[in-house]
PDB file as gemmi writes it, atoms N, CA and C in Angstrom:
CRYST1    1.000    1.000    1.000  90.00  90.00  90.00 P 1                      
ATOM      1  N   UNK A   1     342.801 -24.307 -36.621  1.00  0.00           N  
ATOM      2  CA  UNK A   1     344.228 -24.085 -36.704  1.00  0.00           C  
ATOM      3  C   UNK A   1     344.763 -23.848 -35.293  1.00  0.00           C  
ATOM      4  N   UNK A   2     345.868 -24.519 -34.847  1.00  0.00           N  
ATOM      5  CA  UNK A   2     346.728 -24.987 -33.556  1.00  0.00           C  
ATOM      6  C   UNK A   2     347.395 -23.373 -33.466  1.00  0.00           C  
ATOM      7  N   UNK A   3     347.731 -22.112 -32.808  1.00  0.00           N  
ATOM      8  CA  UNK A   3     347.965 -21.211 -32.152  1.00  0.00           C  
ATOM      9  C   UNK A   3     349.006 -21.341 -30.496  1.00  0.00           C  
ATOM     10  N   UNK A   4     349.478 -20.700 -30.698  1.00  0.00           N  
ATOM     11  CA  UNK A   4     350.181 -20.815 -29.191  1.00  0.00           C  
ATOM     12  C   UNK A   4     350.825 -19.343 -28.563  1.00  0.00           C  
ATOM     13  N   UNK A   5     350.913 -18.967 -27.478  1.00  0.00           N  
ATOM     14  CA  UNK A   5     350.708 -17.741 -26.987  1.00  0.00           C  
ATOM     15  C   UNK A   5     352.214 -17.421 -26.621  1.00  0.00           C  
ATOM     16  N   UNK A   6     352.693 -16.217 -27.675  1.00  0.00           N  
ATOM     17  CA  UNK A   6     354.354 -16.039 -27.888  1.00  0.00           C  
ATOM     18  C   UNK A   6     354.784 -15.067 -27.068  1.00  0.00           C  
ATOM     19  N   UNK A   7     355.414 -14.533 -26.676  1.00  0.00           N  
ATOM     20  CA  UNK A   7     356.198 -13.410 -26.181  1.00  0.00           C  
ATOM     21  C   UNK A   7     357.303 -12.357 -27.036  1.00  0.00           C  
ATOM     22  N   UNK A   8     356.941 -11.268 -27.531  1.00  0.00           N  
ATOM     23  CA  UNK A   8     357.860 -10.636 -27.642  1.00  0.00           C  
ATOM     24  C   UNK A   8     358.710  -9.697 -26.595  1.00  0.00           C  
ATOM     25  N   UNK A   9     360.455  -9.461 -28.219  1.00  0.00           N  
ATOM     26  CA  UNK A   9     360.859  -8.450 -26.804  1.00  0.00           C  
ATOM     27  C   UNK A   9     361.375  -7.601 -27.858  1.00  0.00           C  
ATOM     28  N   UNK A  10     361.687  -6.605 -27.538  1.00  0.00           N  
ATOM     29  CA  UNK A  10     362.023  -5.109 -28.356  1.00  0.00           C  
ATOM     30  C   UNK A  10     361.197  -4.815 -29.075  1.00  0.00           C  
ATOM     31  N   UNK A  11     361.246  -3.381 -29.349  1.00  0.00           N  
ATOM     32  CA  UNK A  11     360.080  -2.598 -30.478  1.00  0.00           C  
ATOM     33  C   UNK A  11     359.173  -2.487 -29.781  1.00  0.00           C  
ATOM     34  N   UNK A  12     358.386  -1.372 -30.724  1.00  0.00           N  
ATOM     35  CA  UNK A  12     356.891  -1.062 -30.404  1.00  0.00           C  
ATOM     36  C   UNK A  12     355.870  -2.742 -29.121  1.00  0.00           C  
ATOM     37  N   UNK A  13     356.301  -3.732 -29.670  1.00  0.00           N  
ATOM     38  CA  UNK A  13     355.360  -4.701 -28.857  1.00  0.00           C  
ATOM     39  C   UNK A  13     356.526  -5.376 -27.821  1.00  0.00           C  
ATOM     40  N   UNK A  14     357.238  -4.936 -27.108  1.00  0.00           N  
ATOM     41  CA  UNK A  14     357.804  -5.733 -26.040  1.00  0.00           C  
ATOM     42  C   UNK A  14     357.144  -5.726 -24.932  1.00  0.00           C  
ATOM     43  N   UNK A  15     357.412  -7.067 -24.448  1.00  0.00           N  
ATOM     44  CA  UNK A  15     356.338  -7.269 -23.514  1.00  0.00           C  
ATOM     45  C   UNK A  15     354.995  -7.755 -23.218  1.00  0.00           C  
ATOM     46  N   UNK A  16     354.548  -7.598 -24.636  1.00  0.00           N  
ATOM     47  CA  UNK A  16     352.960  -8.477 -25.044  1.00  0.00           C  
ATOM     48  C   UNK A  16     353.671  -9.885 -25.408  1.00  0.00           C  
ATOM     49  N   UNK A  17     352.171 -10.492 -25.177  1.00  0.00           N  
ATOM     50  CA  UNK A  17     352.249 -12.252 -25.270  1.00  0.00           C  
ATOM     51  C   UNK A  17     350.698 -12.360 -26.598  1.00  0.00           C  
ATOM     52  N   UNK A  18     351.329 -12.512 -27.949  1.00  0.00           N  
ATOM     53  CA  UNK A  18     350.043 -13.188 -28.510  1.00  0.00           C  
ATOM     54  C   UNK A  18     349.877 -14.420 -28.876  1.00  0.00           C  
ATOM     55  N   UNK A  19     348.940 -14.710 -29.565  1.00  0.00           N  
ATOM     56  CA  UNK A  19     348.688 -15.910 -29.895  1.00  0.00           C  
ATOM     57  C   UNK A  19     349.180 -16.351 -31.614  1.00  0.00           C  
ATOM     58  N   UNK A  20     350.145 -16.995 -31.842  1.00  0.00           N  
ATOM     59  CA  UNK A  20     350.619 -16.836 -33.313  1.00  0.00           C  
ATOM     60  C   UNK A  20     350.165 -18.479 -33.461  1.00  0.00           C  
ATOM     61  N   UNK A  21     349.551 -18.707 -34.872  1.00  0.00           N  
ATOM     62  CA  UNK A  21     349.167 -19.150 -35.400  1.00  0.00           C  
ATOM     63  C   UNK A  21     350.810 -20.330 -35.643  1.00  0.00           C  
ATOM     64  N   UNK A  22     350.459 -21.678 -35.348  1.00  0.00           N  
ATOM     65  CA  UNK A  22     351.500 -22.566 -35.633  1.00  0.00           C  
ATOM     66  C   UNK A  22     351.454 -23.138 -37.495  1.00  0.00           C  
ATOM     67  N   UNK A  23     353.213 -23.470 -37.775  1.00  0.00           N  
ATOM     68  CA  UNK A  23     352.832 -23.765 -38.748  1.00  0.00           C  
ATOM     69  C   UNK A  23     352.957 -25.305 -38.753  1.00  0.00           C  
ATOM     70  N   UNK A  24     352.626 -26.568 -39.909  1.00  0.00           N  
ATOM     71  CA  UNK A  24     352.296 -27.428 -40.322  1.00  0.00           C  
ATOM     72  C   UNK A  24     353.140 -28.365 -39.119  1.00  0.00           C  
ATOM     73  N   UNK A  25     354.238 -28.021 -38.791  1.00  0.00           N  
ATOM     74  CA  UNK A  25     355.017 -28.902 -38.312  1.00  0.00           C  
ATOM     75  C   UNK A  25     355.124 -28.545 -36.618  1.00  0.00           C  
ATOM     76  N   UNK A  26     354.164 -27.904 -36.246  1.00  0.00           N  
ATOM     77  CA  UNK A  26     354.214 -27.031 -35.157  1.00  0.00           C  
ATOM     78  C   UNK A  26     355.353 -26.231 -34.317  1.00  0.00           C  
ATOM     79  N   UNK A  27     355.848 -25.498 -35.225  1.00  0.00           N  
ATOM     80  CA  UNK A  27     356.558 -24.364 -34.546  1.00  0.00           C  
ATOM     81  C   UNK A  27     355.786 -22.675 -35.310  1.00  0.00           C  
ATOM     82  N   UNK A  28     356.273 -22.039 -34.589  1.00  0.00           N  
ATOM     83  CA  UNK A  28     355.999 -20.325 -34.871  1.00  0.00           C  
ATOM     84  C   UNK A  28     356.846 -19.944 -35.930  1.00  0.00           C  
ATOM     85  N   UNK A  29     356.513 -19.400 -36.935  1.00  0.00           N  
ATOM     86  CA  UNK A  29     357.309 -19.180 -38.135  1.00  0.00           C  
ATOM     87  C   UNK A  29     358.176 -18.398 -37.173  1.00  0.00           C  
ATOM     88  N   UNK A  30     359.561 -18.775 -38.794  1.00  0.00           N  
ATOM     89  CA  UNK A  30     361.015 -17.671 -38.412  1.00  0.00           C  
ATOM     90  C   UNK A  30     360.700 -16.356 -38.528  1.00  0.00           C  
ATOM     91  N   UNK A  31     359.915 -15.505 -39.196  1.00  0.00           N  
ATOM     92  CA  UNK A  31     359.669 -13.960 -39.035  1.00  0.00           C  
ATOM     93  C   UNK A  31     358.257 -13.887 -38.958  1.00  0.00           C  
ATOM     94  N   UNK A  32     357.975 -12.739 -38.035  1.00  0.00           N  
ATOM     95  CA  UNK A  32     356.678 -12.824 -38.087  1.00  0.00           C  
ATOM     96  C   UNK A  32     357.036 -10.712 -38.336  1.00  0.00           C  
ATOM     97  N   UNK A  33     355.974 -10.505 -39.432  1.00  0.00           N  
ATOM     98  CA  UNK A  33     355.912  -9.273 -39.620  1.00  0.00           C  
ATOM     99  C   UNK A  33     354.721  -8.513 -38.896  1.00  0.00           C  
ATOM    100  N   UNK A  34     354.523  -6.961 -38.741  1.00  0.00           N  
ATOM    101  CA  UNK A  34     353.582  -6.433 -38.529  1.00  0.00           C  
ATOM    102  C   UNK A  34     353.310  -5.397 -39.182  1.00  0.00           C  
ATOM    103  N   UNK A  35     352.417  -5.063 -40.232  1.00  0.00           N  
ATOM    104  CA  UNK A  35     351.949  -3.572 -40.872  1.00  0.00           C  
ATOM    105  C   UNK A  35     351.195  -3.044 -40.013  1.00  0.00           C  
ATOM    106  N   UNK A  36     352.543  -1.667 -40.064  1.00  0.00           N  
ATOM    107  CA  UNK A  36     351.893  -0.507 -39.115  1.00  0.00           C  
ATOM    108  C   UNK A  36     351.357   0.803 -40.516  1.00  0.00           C  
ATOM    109  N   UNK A  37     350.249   0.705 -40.142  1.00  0.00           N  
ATOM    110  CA  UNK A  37     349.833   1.732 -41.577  1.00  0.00           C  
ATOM    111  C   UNK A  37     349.975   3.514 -41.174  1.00  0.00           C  
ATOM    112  N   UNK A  38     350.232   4.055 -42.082  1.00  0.00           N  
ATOM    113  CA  UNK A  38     350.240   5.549 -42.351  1.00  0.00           C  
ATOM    114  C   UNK A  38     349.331   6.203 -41.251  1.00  0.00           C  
ATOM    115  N   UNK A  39     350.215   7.073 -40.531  1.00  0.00           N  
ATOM    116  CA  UNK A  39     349.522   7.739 -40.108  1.00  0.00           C  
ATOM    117  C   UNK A  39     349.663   9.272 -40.133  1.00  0.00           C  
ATOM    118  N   UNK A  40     349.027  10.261 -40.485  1.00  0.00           N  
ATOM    119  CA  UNK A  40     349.488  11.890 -40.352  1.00  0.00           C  
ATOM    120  C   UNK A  40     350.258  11.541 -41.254  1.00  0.00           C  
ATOM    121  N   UNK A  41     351.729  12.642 -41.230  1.00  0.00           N  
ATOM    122  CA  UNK A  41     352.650  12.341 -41.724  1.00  0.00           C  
ATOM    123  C   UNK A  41     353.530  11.169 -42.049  1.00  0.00           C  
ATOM    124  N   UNK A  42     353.191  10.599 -40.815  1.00  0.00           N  
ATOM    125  CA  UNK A  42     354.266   9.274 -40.710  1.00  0.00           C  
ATOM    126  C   UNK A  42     354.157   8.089 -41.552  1.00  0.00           C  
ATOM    127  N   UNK A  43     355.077   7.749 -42.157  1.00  0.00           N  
ATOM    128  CA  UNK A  43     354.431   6.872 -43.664  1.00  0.00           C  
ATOM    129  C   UNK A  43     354.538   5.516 -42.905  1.00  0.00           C  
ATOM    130  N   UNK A  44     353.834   4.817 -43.746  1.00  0.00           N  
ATOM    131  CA  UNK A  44     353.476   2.610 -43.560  1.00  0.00           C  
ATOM    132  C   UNK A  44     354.897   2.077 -42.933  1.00  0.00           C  
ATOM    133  N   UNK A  45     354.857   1.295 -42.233  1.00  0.00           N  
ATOM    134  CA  UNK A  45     356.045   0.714 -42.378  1.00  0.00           C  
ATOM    135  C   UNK A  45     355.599  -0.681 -42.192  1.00  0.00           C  
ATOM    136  N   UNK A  46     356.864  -1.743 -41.428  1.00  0.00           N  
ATOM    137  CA  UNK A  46     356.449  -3.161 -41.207  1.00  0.00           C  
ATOM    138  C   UNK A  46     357.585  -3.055 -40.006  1.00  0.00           C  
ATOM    139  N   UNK A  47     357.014  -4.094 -38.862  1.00  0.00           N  
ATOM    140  CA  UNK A  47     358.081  -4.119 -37.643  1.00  0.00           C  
ATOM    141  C   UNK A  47     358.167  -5.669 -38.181  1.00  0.00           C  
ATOM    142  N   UNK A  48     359.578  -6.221 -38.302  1.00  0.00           N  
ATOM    143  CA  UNK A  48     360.144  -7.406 -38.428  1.00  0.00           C  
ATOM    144  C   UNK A  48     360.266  -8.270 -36.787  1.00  0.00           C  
ATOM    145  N   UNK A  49     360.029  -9.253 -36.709  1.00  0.00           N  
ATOM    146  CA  UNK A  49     360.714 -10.026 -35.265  1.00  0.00           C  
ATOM    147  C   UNK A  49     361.215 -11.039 -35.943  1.00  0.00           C  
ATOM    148  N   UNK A  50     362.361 -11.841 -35.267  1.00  0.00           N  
ATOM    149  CA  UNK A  50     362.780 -12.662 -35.490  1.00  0.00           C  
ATOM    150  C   UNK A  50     362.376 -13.452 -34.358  1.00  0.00           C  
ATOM    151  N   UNK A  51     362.395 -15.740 -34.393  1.00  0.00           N  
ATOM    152  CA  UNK A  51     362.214 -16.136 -33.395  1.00  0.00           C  
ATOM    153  C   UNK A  51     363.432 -16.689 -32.993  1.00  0.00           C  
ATOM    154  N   UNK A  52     363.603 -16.727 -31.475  1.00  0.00           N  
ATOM    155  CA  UNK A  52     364.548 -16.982 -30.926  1.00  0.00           C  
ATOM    156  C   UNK A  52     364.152 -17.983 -29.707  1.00  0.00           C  
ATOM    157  N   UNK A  53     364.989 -18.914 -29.002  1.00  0.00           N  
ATOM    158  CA  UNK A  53     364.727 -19.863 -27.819  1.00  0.00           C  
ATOM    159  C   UNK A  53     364.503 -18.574 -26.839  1.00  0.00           C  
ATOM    160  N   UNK A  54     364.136 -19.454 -26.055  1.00  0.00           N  
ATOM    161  CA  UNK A  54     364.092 -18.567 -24.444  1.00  0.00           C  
ATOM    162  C   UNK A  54     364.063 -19.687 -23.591  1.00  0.00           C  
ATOM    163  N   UNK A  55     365.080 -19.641 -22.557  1.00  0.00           N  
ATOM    164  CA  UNK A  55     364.834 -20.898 -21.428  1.00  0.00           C  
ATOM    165  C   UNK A  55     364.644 -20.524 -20.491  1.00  0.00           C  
ATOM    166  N   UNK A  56     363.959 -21.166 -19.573  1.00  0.00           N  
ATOM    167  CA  UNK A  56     363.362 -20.959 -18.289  1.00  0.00           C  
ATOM    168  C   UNK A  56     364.295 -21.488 -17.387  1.00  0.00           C  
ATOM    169  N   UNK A  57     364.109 -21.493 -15.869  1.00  0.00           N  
ATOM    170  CA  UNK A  57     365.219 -21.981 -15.163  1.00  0.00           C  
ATOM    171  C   UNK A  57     365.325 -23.433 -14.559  1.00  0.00           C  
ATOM    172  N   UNK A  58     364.512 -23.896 -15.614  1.00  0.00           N  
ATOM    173  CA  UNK A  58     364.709 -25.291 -15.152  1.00  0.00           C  
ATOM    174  C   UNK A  58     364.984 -25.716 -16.856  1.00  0.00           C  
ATOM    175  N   UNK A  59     365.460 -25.042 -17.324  1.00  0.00           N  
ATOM    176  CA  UNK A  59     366.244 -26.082 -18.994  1.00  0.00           C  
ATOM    177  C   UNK A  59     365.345 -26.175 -19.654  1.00  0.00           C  
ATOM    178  N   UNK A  60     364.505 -26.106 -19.580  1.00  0.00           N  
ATOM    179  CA  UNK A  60     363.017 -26.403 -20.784  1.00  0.00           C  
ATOM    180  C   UNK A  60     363.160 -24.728 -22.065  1.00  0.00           C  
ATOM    181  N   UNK A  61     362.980 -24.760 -22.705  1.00  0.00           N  
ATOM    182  CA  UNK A  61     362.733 -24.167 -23.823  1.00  0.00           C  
ATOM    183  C   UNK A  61     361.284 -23.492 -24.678  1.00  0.00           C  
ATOM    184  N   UNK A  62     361.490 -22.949 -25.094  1.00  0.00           N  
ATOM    185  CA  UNK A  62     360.186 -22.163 -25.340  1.00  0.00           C  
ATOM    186  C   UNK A  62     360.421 -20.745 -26.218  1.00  0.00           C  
ATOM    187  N   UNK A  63     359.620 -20.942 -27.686  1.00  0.00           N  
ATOM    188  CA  UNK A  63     360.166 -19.652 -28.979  1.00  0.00           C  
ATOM    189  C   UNK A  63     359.312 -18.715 -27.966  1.00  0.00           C  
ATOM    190  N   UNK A  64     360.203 -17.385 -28.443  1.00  0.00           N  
ATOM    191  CA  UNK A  64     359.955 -16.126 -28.321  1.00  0.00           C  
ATOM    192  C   UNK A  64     360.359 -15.354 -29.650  1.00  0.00           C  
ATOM    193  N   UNK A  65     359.801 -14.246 -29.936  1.00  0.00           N  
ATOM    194  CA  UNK A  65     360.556 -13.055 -31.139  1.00  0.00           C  
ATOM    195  C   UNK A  65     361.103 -11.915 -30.822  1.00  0.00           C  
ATOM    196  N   UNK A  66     361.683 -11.709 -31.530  1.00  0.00           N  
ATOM    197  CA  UNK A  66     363.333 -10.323 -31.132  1.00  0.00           C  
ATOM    198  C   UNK A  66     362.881  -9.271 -32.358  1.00  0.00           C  
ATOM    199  N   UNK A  67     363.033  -8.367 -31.366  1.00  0.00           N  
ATOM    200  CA  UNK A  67     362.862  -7.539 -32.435  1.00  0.00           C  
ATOM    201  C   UNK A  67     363.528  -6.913 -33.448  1.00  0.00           C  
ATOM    202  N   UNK A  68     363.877  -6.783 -34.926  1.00  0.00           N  
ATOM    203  CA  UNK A  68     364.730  -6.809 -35.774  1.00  0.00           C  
ATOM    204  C   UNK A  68     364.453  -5.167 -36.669  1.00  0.00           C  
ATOM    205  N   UNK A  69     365.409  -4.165 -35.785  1.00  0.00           N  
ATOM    206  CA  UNK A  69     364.871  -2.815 -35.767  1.00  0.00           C  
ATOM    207  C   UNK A  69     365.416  -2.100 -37.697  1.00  0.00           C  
ATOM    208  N   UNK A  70     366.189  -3.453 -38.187  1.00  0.00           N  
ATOM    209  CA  UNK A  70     366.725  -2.841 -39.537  1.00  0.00           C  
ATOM    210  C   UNK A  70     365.704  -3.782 -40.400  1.00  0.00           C  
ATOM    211  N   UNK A  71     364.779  -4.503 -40.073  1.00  0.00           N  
ATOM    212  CA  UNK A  71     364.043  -5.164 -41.093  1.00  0.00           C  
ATOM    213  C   UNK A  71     364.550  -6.295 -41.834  1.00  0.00           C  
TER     214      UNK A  71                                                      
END                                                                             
């Protein structure tokens, strides 16, 4: 399976670059979720991203995910 190395920005992961798994038609799905599990007190949740363009300075294009702090 084809992977390609994304960039997020906001939330807990801004700033990391992983590797998300492409889908059939090769792009990065529209949401990519993350389960953050229970910890202590603090109950499960899920961090939402959304994907968005990002252009570089020469016009070329390239997905990144946003972080979507209401889910």
């Amino acid at each position: 399976m084809r992977s390609t190395d994304t960039e997020f920005h906001g939330g807990p992961l801004d700033g990391r670059v992983l590797p998300i798994a492409l889908t059939p038609f090769n792009n990065v799905p529209k949401t990519y979720r993350v389960p953050v599990p229970a910890h202590g007190e603090t109950p499960a949740t899920t961090l939402v991203y959304h994907r968005a363009k990002e252009h570089d300075p020469k016009g070329r294009w390239r997905w990144r995910y946003e972080y979507d702090p209401e889910g």
